[in-house]
Residue frames as a rotation matrix with the C-alpha (Angstrom) as fourth column:
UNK 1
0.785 0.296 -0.544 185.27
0.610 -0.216 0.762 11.28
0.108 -0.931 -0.350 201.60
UNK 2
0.579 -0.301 0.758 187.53
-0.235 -0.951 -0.198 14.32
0.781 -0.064 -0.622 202.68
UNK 3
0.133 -0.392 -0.910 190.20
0.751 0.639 -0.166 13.79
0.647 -0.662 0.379 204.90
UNK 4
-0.926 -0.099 0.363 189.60
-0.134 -0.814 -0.565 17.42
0.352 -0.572 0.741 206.50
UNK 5
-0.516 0.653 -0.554 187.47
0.823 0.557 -0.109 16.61
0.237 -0.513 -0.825 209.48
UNK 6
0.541 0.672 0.506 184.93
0.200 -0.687 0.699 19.21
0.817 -0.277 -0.506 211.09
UNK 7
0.302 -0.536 -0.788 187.14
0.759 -0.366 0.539 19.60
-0.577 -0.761 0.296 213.71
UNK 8
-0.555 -0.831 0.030 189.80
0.687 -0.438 0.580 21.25
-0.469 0.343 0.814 211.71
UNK 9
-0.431 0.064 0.900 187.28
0.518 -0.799 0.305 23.35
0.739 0.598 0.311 209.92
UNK 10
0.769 0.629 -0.110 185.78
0.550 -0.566 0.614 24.74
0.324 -0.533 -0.782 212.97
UNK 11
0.376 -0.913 -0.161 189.19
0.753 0.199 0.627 25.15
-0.541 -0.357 0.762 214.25
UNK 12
-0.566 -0.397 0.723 189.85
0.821 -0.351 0.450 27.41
0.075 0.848 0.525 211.19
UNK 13
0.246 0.709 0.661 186.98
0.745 -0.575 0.339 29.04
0.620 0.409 -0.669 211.50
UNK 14
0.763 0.089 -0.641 187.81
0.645 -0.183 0.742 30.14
-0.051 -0.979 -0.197 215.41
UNK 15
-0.126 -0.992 0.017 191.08
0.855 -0.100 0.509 31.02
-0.503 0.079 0.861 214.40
UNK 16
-0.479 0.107 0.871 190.04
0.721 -0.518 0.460 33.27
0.500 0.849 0.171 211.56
UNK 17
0.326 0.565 0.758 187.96
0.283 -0.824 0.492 35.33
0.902 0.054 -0.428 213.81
UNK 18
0.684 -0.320 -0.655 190.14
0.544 -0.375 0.751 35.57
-0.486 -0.870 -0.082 216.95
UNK 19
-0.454 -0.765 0.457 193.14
0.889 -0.354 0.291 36.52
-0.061 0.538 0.841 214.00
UNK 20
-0.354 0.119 0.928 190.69
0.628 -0.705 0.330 39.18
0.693 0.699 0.175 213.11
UNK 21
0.890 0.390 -0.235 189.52
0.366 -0.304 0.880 40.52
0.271 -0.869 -0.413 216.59
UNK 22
0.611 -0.721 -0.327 193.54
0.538 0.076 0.839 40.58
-0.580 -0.689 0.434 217.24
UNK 23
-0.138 0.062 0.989 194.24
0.974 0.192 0.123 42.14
-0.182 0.980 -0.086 213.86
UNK 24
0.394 0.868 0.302 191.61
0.597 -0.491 0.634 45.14
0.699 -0.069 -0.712 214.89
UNK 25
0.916 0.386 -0.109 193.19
0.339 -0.598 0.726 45.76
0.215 -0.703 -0.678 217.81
UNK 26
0.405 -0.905 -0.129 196.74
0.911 0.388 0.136 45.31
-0.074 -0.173 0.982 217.24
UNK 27
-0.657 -0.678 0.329 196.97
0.610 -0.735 -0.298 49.50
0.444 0.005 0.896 216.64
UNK 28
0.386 0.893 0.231 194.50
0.025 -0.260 0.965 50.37
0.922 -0.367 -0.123 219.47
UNK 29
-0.369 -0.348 0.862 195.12
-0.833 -0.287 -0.473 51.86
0.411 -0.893 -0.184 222.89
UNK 30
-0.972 -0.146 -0.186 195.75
0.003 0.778 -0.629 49.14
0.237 -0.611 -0.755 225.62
UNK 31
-0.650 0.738 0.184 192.01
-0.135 0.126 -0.983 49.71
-0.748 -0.663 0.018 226.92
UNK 32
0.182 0.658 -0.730 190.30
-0.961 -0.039 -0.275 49.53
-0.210 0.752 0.625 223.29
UNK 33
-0.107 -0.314 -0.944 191.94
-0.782 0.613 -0.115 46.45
0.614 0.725 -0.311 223.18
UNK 34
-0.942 0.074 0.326 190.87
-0.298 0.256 -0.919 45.23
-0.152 -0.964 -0.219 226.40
UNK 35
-0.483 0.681 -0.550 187.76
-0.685 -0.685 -0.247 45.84
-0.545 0.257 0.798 224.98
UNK 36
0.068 0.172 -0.983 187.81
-0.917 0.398 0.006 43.90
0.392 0.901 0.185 222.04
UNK 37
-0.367 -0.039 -0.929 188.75
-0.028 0.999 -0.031 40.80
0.930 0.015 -0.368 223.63
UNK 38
-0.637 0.692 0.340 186.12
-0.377 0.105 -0.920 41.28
-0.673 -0.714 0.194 226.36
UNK 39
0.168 0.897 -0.409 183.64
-0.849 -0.079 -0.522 41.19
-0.500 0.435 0.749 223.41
UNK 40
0.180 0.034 -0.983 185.37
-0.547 0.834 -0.071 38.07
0.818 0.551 0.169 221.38
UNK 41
-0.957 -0.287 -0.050 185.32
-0.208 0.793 -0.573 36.25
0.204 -0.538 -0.818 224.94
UNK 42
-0.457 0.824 0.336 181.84
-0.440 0.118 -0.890 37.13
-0.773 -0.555 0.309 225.29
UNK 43
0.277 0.665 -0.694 181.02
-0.960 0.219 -0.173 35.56
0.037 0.715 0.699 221.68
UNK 44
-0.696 -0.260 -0.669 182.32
-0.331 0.943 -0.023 31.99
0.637 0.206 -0.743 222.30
UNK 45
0.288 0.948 -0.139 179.47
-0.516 0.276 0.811 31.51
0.807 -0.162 0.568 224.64
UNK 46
0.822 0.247 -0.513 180.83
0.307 0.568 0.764 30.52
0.480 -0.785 0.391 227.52
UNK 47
0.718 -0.207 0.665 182.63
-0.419 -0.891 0.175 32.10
0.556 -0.404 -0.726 230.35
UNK 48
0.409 -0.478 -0.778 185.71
0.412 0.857 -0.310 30.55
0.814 -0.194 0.547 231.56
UNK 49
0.995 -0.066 0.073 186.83
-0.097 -0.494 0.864 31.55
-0.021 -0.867 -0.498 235.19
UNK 50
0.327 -0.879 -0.348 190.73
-0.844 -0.105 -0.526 32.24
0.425 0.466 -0.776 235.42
UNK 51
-0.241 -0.164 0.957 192.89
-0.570 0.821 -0.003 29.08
-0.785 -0.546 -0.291 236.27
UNK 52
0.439 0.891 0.114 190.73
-0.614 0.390 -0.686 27.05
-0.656 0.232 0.718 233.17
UNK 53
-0.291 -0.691 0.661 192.49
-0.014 0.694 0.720 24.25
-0.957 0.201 -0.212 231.66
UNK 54
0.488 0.678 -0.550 192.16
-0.765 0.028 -0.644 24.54
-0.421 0.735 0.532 228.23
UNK 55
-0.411 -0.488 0.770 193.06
-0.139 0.868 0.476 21.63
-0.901 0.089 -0.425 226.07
UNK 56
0.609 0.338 -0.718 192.87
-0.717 -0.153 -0.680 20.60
-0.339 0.929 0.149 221.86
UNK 57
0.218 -0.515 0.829 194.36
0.228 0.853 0.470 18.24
-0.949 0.087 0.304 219.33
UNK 58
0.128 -0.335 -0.933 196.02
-0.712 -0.686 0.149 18.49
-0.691 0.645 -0.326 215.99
UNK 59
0.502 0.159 0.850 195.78
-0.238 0.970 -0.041 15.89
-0.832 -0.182 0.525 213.43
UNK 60
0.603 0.040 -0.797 197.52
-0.766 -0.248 -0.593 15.26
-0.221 0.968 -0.119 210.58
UNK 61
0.936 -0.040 0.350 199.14
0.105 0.980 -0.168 12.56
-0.336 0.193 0.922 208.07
UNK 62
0.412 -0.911 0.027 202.73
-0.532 -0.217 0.818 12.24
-0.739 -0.352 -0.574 207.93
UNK 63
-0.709 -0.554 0.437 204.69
-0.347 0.813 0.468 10.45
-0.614 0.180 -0.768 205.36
UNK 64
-0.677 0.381 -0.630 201.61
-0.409 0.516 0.752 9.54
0.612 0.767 -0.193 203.06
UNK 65
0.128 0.833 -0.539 199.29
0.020 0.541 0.841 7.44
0.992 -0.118 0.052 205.29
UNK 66
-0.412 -0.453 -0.790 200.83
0.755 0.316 -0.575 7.90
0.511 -0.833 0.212 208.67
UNK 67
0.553 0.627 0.549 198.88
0.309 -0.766 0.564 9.43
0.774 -0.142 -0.617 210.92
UNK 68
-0.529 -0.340 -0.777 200.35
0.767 0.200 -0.610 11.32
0.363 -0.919 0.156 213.69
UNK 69
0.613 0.761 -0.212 198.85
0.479 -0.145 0.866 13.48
0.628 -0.632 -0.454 216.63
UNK 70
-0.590 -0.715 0.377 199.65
0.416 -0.668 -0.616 16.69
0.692 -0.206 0.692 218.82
UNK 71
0.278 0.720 -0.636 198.08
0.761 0.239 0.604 17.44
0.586 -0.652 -0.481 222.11
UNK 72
-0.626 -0.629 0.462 198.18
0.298 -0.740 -0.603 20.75
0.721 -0.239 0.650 223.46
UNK 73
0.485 0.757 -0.437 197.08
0.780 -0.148 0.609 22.22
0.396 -0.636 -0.662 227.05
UNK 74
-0.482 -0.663 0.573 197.56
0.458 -0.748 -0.481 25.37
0.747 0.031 0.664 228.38
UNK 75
0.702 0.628 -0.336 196.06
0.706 -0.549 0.449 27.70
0.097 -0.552 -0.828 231.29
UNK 76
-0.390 -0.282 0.877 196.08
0.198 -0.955 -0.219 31.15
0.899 0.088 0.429 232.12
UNK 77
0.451 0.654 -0.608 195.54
0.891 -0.293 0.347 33.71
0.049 -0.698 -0.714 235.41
UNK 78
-0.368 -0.655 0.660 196.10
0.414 -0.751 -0.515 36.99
0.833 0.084 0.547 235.35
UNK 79
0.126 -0.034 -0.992 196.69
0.990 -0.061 0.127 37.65
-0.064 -0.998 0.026 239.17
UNK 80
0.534 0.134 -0.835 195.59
0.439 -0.888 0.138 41.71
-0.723 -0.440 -0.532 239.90
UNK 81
-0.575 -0.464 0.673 196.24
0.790 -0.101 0.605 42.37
-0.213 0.880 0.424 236.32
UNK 82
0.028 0.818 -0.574 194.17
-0.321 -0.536 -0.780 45.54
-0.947 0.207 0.248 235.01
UNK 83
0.517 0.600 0.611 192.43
0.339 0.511 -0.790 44.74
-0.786 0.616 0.061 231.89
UNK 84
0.807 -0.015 -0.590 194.07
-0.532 -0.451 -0.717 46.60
-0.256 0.892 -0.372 229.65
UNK 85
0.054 -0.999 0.007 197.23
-0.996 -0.053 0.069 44.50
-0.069 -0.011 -0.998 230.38
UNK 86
-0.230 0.137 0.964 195.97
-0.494 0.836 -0.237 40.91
-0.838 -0.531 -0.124 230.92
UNK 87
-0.768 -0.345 -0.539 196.36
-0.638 0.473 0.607 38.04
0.045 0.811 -0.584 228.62
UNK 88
-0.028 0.897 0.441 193.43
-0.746 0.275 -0.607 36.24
-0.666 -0.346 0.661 227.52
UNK 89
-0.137 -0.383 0.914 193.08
-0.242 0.907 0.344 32.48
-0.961 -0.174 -0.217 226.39
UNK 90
0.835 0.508 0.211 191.92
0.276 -0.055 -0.960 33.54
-0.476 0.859 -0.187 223.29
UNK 91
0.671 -0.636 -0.381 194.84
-0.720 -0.436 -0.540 35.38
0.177 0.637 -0.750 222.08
UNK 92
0.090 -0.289 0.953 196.80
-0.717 0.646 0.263 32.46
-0.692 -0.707 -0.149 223.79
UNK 93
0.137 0.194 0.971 195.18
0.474 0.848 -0.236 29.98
-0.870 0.493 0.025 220.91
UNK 94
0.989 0.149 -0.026 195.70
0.035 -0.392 -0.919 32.16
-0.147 0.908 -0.393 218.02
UNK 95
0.293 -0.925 -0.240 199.32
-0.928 -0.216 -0.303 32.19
0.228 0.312 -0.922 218.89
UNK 96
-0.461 -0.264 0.847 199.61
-0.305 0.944 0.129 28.68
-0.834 -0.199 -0.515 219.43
UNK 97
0.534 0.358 0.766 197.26
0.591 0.490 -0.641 27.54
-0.605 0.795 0.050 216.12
UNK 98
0.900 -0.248 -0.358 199.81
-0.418 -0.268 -0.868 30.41
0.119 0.931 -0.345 213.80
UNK 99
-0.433 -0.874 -0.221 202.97
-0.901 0.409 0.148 28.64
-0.039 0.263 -0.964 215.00
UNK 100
-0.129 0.462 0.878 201.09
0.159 0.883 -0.441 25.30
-0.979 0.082 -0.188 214.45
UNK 101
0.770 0.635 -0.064 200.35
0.005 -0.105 -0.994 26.54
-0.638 0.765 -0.084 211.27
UNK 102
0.599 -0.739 -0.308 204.02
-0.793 -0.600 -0.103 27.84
-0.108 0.306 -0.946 210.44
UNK 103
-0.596 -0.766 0.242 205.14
-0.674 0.641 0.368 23.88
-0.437 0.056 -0.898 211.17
UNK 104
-0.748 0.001 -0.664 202.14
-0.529 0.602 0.598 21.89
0.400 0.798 -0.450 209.07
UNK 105
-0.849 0.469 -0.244 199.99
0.514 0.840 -0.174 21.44
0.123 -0.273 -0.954 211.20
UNK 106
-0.262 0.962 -0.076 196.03
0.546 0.213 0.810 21.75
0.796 0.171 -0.581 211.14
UNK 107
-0.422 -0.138 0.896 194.66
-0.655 -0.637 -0.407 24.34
0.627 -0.759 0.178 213.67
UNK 108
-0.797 0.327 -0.507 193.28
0.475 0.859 -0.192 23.46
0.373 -0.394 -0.840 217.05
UNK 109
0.322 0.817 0.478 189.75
-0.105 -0.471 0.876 23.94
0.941 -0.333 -0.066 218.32
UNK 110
-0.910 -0.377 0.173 190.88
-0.177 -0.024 -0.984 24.65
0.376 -0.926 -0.045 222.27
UNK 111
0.328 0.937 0.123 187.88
0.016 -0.135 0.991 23.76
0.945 -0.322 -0.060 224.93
UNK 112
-0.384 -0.468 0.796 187.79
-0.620 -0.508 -0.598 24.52
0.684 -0.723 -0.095 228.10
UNK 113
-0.287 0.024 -0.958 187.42
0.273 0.960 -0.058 22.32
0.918 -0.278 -0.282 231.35
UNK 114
-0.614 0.298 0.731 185.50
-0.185 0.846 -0.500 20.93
-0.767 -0.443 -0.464 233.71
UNK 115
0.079 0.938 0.338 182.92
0.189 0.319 -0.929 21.78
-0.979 0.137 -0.152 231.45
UNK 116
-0.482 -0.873 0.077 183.87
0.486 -0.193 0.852 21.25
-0.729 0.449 0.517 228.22
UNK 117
0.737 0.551 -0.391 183.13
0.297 -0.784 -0.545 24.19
-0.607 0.285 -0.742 226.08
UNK 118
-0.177 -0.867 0.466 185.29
0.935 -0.296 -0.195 25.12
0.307 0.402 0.863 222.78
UNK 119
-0.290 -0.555 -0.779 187.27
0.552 -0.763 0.338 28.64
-0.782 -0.332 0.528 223.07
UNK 120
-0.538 -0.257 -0.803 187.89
-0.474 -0.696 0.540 29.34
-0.698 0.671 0.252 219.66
């Protein structure tokens, strides 16, 4: 049995294509990039209203057999922001799962609340 759960690979997967959505736009004018992450918020299938708790775990084994655990939550509003300027929860989790990554740990899949629904 594999100790790399389906979380963690979905988790990877999300990552990999918000990295590359952020990637794309990272030498694009402020509104092309507005853009882009309009279109990789519309592909996660569900539409989170600003204010949305998001919320994820990290799992990994410490020490040989020790497991330990990392719970992250986070929300966002960008209050009379124009789009080209406004931070979106997506780019949010990509920079939270590469410094996760940078200290050993396992990305997270982020979902969003009341209804839970993954981000990334």
């Amino acid at each position: 049995m594999s100790s790399i759960s389906r979380r963690s690979l979905i988790g990877y997967s999300g990552t990999a294509a918000a990295g590359a959505v952020i990637a794309g736009t990272a030498s694009a004018s402020p509104a092309q990039a507005a853009q882009a992450a309009e279109t990789e918020s519309a592909s996660t299938g569900a539409d989170f209203p600003e204010g949305t708790l998001f919320g994820g775990r990290s799992q990994r084994n410490i020490s040989g057999d020790t497991p330990s655990e990392l719970e992250i939550k986070f929300s966002i509003a960008n209050a009379e922001t124009p789009a080209a300027y406004s931070v979106t929860p997506e780019e949010i989790a990509d920079a939270i799962n590469k410094f996760l990554a940078s200290r050993g740990w396992p990305a997270v899949t982020f979902y969003g609340t009341p209804a839970p629904a993954p981000l990334n």
